[in-house]
Backbone bond lengths (Angstrom), bond angles and torsions (degrees), N, CA, C in turn:
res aa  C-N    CA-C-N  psi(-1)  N-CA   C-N-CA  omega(-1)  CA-C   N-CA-C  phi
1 X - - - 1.461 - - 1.519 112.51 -
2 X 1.360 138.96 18.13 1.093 138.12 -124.38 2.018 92.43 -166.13
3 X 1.680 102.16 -22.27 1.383 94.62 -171.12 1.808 116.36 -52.63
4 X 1.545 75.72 144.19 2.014 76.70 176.69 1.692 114.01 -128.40
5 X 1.551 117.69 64.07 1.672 99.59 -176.20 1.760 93.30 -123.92
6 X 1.501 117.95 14.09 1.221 119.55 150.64 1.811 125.05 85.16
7 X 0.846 125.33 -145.37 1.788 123.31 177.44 1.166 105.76 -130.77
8 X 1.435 112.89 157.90 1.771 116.34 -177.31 1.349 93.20 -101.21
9 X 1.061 115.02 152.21 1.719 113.53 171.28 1.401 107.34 -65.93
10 X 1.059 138.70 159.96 1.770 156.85 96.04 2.304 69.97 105.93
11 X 0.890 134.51 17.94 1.565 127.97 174.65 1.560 98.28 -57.15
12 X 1.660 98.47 -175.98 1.538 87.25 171.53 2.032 112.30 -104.57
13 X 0.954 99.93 -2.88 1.597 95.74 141.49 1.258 114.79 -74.77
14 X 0.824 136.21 -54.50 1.756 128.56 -164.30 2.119 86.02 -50.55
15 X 1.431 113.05 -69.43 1.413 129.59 -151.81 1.750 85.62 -39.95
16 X 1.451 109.24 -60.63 1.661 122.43 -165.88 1.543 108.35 -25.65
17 X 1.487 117.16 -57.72 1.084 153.08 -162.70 1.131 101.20 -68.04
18 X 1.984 132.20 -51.90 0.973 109.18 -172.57 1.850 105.67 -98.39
19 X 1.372 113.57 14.99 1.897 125.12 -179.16 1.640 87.42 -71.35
20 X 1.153 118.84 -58.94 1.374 137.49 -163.05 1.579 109.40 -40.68
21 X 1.429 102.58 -62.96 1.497 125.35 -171.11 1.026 100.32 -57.08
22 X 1.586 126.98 -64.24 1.479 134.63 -178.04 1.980 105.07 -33.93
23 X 1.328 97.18 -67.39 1.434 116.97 -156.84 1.705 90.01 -52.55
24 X 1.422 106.66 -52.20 1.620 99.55 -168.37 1.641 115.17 -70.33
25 X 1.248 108.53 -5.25 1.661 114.76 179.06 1.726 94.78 -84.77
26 X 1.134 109.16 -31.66 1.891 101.81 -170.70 1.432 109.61 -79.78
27 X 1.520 105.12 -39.41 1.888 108.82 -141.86 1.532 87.59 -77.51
28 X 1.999 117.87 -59.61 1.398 116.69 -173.26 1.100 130.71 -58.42
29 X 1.461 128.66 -50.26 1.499 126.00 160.74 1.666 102.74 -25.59
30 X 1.363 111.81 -84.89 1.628 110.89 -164.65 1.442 98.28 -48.93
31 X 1.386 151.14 -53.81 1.150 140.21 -132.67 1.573 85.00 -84.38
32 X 1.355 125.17 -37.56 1.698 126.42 -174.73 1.253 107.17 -63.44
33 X 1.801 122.51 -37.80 1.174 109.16 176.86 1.819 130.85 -66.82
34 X 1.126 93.74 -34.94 1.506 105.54 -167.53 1.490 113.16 -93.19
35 X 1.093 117.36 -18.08 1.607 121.03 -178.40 1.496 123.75 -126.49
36 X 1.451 107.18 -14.56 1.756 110.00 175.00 1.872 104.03 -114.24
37 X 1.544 76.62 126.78 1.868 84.66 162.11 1.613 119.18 -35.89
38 X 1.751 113.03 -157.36 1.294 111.43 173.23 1.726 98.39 -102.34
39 X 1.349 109.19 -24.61 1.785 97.49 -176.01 1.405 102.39 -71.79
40 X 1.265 139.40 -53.75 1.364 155.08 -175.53 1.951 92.79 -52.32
41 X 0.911 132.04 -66.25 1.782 141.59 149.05 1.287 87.41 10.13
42 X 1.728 106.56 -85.67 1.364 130.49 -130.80 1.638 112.88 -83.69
43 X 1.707 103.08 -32.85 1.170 100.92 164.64 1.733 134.26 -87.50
44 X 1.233 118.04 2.10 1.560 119.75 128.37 0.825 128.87 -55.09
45 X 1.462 127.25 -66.48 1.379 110.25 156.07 1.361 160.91 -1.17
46 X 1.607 94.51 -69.78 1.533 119.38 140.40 1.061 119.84 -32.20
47 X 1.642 123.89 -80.88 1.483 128.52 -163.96 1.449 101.01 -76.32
48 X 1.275 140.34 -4.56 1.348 104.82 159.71 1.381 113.42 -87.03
49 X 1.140 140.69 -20.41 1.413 133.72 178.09 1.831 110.33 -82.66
50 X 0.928 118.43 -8.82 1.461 130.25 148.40 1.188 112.51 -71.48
51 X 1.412 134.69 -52.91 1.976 134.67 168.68 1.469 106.11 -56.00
52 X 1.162 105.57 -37.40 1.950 85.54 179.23 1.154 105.47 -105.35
53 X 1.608 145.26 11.97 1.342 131.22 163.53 1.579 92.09 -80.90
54 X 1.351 124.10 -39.66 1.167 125.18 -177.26 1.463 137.34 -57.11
55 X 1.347 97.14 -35.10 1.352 133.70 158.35 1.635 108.12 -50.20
56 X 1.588 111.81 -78.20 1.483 106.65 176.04 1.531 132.42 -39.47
57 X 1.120 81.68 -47.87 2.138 107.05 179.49 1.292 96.43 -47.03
58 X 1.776 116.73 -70.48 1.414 125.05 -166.89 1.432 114.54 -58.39
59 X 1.234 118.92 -30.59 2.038 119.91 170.93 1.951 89.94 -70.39
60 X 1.204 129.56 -59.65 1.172 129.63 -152.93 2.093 91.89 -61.24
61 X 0.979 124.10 -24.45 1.329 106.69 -143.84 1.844 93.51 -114.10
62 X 1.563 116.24 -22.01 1.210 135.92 163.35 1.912 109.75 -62.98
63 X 0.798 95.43 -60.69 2.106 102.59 171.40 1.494 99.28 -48.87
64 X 1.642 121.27 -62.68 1.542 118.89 -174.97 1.716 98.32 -35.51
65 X 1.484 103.69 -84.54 1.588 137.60 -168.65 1.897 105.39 -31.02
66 X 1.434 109.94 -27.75 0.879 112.35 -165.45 1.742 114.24 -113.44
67 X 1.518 99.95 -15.82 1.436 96.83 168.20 1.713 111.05 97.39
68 X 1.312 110.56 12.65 1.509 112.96 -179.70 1.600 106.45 -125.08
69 X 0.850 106.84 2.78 1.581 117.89 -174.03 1.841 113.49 -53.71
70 X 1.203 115.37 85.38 1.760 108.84 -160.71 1.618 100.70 -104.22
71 X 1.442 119.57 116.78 1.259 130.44 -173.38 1.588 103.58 -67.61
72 X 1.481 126.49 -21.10 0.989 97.21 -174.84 2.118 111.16 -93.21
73 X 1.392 109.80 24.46 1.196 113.25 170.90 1.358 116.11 -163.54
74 X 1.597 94.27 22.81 1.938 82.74 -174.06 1.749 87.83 -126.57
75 X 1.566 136.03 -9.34 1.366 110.54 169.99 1.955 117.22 -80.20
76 X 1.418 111.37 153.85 1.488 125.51 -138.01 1.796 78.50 -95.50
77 X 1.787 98.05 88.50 1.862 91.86 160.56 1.672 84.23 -153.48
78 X 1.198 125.27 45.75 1.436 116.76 161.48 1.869 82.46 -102.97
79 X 1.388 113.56 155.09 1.242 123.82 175.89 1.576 124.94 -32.94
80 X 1.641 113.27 -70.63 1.503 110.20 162.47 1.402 124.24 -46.56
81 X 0.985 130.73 -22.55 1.516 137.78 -169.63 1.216 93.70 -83.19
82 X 1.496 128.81 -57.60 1.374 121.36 -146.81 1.588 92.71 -94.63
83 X 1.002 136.08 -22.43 1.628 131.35 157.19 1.300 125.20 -25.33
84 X 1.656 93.85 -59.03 1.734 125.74 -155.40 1.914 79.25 -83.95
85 X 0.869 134.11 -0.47 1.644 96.20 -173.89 1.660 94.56 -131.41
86 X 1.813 115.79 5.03 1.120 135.06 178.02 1.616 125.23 -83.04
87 X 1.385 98.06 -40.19 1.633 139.04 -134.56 2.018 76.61 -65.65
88 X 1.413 107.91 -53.91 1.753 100.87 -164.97 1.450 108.16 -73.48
89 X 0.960 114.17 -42.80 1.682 112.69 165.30 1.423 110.09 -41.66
90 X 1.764 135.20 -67.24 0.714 116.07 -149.10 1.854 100.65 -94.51
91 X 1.153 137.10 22.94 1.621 127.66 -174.32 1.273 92.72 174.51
92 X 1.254 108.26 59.48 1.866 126.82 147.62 1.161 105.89 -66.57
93 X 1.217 102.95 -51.05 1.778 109.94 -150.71 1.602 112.58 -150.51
94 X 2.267 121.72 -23.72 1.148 90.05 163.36 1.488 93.52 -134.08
95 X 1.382 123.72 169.78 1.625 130.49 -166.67 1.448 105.55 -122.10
96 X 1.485 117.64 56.25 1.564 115.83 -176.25 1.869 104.49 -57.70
97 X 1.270 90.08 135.95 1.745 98.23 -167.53 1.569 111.87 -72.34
98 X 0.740 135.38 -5.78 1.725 140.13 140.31 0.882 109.72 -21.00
99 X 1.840 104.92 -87.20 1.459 126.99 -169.52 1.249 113.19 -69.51
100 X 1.385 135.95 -25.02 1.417 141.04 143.21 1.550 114.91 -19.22
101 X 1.317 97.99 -60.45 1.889 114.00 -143.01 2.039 77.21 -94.50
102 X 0.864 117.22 -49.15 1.812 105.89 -169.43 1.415 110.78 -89.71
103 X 1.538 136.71 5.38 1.519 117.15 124.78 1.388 121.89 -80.42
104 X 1.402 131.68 -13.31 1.435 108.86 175.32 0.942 117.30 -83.19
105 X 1.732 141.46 -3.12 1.278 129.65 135.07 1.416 146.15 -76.69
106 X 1.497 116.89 -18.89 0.670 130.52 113.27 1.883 142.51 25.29
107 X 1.763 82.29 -105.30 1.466 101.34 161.47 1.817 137.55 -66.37
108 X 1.700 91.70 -31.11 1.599 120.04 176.04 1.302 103.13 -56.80
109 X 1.501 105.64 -61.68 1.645 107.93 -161.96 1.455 114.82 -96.80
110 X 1.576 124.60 -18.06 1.253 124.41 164.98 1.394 131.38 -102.18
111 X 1.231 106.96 -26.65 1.787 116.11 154.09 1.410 134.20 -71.44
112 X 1.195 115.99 -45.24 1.382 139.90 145.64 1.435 109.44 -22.04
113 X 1.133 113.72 -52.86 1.641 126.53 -178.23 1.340 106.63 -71.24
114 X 0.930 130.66 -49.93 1.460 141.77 168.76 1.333 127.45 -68.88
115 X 1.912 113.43 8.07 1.175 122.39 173.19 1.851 93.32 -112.03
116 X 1.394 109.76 -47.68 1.406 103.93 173.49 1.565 144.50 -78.67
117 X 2.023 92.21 3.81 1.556 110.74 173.37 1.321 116.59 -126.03
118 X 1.198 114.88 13.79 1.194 115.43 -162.22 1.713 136.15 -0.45
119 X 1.440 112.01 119.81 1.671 96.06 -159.90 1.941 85.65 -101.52
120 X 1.375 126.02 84.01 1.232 132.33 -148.18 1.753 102.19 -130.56
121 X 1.359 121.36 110.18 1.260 110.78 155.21 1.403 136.89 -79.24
122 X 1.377 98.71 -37.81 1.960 118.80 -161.42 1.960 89.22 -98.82
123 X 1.439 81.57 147.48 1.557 113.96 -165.75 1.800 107.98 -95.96
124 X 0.906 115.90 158.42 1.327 119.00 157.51 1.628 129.18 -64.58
125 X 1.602 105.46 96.67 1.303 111.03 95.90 1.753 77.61 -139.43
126 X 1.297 139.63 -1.12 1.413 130.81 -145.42 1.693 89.58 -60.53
127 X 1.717 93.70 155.96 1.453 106.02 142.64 1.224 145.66 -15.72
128 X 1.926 78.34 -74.31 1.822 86.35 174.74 1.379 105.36 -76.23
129 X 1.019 165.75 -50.95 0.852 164.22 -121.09 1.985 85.69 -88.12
130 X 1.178 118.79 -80.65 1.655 102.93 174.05 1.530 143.46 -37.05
131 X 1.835 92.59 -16.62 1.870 101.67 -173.14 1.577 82.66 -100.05
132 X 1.181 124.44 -2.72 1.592 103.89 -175.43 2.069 103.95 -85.44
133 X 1.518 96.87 -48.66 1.446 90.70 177.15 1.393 111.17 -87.66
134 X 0.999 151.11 6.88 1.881 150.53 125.78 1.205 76.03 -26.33
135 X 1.294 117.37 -119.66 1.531 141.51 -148.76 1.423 128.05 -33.63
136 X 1.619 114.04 -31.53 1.228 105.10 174.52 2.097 118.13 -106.40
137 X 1.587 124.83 -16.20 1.021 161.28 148.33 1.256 101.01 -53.43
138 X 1.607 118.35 -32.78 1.526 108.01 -175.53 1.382 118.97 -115.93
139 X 1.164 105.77 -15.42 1.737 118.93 141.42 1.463 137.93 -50.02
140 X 1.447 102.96 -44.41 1.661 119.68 164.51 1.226 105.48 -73.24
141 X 1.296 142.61 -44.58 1.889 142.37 163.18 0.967 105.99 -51.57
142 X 1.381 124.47 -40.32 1.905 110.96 -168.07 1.573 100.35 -78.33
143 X 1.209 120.98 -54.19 1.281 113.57 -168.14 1.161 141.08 -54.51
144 X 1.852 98.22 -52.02 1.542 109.11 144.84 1.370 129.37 -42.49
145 X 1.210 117.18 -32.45 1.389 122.47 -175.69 1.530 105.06 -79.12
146 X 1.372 133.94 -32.73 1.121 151.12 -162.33 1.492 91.26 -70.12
147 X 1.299 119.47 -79.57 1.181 141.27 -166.51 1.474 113.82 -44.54
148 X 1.888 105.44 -69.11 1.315 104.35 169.99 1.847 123.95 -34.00
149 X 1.689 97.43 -63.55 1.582 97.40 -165.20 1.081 118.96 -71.29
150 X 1.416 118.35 -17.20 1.474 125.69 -172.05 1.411 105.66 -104.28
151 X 1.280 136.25 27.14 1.497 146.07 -172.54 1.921 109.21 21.74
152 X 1.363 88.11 30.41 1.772 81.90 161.95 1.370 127.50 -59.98
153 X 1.303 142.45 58.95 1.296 117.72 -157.84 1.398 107.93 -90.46
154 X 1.568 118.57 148.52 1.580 128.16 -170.46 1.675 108.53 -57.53
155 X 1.208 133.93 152.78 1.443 114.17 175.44 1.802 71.13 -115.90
156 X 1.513 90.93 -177.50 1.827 115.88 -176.63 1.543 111.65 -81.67
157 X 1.776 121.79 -30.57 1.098 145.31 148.79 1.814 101.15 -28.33
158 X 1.330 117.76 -57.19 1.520 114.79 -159.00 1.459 97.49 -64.90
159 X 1.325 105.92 -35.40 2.408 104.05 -164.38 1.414 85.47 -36.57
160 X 1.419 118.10 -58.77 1.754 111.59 -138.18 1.939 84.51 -82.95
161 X 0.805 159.66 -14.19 1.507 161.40 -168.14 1.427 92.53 -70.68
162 X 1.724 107.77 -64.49 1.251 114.20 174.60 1.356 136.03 -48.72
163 X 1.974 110.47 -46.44 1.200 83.39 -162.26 1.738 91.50 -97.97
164 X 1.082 138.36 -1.99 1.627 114.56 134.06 1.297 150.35 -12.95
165 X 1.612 111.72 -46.04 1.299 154.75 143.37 1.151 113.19 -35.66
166 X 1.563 120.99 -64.78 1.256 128.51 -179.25 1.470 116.12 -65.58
167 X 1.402 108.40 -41.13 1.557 118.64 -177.37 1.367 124.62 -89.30
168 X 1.419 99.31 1.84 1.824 123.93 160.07 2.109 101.20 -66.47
169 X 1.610 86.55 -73.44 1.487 92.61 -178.07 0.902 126.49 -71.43
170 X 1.431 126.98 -15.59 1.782 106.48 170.75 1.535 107.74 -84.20
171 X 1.373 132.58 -13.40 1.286 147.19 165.89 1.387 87.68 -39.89
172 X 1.324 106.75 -93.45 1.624 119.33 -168.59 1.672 117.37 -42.41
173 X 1.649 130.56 -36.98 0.840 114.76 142.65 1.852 159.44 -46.96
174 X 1.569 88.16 -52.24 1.326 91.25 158.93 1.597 106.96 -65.68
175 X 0.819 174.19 -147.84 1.374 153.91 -108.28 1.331 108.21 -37.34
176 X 1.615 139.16 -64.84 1.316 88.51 176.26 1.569 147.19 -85.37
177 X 1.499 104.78 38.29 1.479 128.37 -171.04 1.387 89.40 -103.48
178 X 0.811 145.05 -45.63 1.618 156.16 -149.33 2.106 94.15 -94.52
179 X 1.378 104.24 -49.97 1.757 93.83 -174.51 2.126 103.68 -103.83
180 X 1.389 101.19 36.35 1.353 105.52 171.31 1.602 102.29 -161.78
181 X 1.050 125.08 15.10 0.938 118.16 162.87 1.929 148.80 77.23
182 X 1.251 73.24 -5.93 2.107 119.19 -170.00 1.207 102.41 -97.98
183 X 1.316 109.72 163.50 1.497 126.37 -173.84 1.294 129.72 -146.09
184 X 1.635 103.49 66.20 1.368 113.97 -179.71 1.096 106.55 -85.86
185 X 1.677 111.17 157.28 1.523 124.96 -178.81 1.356 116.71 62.34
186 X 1.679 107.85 10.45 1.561 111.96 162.60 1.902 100.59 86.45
187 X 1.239 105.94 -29.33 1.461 98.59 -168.63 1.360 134.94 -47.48
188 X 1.440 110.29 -6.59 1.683 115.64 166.91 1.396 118.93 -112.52
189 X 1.100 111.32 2.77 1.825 119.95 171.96 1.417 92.07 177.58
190 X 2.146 104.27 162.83 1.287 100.71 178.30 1.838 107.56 -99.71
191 X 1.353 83.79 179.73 1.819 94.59 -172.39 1.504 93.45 -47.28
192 X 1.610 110.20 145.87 1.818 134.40 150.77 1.114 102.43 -52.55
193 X 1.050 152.79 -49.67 1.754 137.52 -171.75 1.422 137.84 -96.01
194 X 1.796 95.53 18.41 1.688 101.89 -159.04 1.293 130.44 114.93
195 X 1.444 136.81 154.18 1.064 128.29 151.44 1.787 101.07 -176.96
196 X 1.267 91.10 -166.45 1.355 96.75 171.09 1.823 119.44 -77.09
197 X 1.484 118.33 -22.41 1.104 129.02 -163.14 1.577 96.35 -94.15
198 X 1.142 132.82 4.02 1.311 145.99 145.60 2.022 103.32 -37.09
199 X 1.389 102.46 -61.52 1.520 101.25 -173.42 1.131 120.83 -95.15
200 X 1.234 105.18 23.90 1.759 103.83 160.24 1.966 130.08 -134.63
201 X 1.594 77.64 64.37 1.500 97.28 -171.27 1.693 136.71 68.60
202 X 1.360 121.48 -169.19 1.288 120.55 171.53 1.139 133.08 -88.42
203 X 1.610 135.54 164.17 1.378 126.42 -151.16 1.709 82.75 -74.25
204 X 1.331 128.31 -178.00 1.728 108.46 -38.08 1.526 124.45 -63.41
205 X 1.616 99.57 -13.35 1.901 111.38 -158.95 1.230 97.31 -38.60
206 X 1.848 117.04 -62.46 1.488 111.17 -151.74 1.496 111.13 -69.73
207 X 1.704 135.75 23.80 0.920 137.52 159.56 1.436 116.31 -79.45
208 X 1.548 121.26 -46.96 1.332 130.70 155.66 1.425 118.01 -18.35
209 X 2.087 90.52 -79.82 0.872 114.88 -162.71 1.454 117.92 -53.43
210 X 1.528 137.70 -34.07 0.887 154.86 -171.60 1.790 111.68 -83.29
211 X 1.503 107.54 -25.31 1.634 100.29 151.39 0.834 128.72 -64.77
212 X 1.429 118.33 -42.69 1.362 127.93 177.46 1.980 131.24 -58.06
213 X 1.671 91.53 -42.64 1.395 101.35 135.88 1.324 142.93 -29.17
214 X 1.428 103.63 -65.49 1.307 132.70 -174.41 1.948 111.81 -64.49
215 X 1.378 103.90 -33.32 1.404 111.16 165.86 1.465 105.74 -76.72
216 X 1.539 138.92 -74.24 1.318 123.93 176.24 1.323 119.14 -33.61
217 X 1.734 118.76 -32.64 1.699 80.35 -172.78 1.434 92.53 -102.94
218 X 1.566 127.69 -1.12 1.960 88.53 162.72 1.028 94.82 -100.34
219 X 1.125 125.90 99.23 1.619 139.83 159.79 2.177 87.48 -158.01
220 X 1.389 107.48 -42.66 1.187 108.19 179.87 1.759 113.23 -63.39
221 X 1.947 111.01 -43.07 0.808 99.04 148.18 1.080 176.24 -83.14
222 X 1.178 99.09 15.48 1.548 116.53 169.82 1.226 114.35 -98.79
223 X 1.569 125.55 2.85 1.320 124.96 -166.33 1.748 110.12 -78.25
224 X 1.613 114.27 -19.16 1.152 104.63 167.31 1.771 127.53 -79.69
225 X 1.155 94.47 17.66 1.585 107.45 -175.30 1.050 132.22 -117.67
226 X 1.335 87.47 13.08 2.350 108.84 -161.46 1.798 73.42 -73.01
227 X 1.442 136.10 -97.25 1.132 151.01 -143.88 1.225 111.47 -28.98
228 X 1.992 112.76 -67.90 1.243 143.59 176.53 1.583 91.63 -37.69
229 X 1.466 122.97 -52.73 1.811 116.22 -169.74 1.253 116.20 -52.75
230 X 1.636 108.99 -30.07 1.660 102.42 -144.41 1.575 76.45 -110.18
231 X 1.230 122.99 -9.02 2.044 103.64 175.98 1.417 94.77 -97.06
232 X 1.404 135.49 -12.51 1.082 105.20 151.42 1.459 150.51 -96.13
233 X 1.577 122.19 -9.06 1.267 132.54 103.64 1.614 122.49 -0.91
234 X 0.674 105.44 -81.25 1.721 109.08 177.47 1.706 121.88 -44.87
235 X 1.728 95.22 -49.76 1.615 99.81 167.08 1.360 130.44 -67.47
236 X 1.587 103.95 -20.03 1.537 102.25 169.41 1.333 112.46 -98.10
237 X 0.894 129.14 -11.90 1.411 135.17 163.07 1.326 110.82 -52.60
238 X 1.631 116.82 -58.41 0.958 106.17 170.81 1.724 148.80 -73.86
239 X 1.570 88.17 -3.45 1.309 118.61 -174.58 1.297 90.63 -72.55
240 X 1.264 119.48 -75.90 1.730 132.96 -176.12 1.589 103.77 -28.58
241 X 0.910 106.24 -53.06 2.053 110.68 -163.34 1.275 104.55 -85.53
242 X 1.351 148.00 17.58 1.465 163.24 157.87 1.946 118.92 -92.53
């Protein structure tokens, strides 16, 4: 439970893993829309942000138990981490559209990445290896799911909300990466096993460079939402003038 020789990229485990995610981002949304009330809605909802707080806890509390537990990369303040142990606090019960619209980019463009690069040591059957895809597989389901059923749709207004957001917290990180010595969020070197930030040069550029990224693709992601905005716009518009 403990193995550590990690995932192959783009293998057909890796692919499995990400068939799965896809399928469960399409099938549940629609199946929530058309056949479950709003309480039945809400309590999925619920329990998935309970499975990946649970998820985090259980990697965090498995490392203690087990004696590998390294503070300077195993407490949950790289982005996915601090989501997954956020997620019930922040949309138990209300979904202010802010915080809506600046995790689904967020999660799109920085979790997403972390489903298709996996920054993964431990192998299957390990632990970690299961709280890693809970948490980030189940981040991309919640959100989408969030969004779809609950007609949050992103406006173009949110990118810049977001990546404000983003450039709030890596602010605050890099300083305390810099007066502790650690390297969350990658910002003082990139991941040991790969990633995407591999192809965009040496520290510091590909920090830039990778905002800049990070703006094209939530601009990409929100592009499926231009339509969905303006028909819903339209319906309250028309709601209002009735």
């Amino acid at each position: 439970m403990t193995e550590t020789t990690g995932i192959q990229f783009f293998s057909a485990e890796h692919f499995l893993i990400i068939a799965v995610t896809v399928i469960l981002c399409i099938v549940l949304p629609i199946y929530a829309r058309r056949k479950l009330d709003r309480h039945s809605q809400e309590l999925i909802l619920r329990w998935m942000s309970i499975i990946i707080f649970s998820a985090i806890t259980t990697a965090f509390i498995f490392r203690v138990s087990t004696g590998v537990f390294d503070w300077q990369k195993n407490i949950p303040l790289n982005l996915c981490n601090f989501l997954s142990v956020m997620l019930p606090f922040f949309f138990w019960k209300y979904r202010p559209r802010h915080l809506v619209e600046v995790c689904y980019f967020i999660i799109t463009v920085g979790t997403l990445q972390g489903v298709i690069t996996p920054n993964l040591s431990s192998s299957f059957p390990s632990v970690l290896y299961f709280t890693y895809w809970i948490v980030h597989s189940g981040l991309i389901l919640f959100i989408i799911y969030l969004v779809s059923v609950w007609g949050i749709y992103p406006r173009r207004i949110s990118i810049i909300y977001s990546m404000l957001w983003i450039l709030g917290y890596c602010g605050l990180m890099m300083i305390f990466n810099y007066f502790s010595g650690v390297n969350y969020m990658y910002l003082m070197e990139k991941p040991p096993h790969g990633s995407i930030l591999d192809l965009l040069g040496p520290w510091p550029w590909y920090i830039f460079i990778a905002l800049g990224v990070a703006l094209v693709l939530c601009f990409i992601s929100w592009l499926p939402f231009v339509k969905l905005s303006q028909r819903a716009s339209t319906v309250n518009l028309n709601h209002s003038l009735q």
